[in-house]
C-alpha positions in Angstrom: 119.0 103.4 108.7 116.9 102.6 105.6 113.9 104.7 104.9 110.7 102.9 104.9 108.4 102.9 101.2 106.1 105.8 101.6 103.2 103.8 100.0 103.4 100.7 102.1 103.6 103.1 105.4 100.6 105.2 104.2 98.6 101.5 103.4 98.2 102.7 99.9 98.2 99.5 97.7 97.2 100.5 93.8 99.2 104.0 92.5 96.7 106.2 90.6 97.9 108.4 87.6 95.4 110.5 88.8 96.5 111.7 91.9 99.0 114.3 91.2 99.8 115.5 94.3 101.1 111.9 95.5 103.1 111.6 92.1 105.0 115.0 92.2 106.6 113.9 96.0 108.9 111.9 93.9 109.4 113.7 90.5 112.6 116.6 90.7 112.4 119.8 89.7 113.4 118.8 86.1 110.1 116.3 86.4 112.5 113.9 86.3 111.6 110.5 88.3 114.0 110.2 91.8 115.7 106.8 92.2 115.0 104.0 94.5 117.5 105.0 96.8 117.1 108.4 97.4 113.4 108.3 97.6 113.1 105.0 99.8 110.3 103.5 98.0 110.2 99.7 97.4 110.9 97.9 94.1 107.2 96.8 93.7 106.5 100.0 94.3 108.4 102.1 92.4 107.5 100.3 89.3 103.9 101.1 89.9 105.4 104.6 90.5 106.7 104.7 86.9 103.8 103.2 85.3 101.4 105.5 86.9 104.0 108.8 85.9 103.9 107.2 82.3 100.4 107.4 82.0 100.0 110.8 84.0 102.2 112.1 81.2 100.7 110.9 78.4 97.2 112.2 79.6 99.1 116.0 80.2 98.7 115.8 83.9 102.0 116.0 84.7 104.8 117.5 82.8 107.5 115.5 80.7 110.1 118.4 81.0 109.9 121.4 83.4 112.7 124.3 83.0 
């Protein structure tokens, strides 16, 4: 049974780097990005995913590294 992509269930079409809360659903506790497969999310949209972490990183919104 394959899980369905949370953004494509939720209708959610452009991933902001804004919008935290949406982005740490599918960071680890190490803020380390979780993979296609375990997080069900489709290809399109796990590249918007990373993009969208990147720049969440870079503007301090989300951590690189959390201990």
């Amino acid at each position: 049974m394959n899980k369905q992509c949370y953004f494509s269930q939720n209708n959610i079409r452009n991933i902001d780097y804004k919008d935290t809360e949406i982005l740490k659903k599918f960071l680890n506790p190490h803020a380390r990005m979780i993979s296609r497969k375990k997080s069900g999310v489709c290809a399109k949209s796990q590249r918007q995913l990373a993009v969208a972490v990147k720049r969440a990183r870079f503007m301090g919104l989300l951590p690189f590294v959390a201990r």
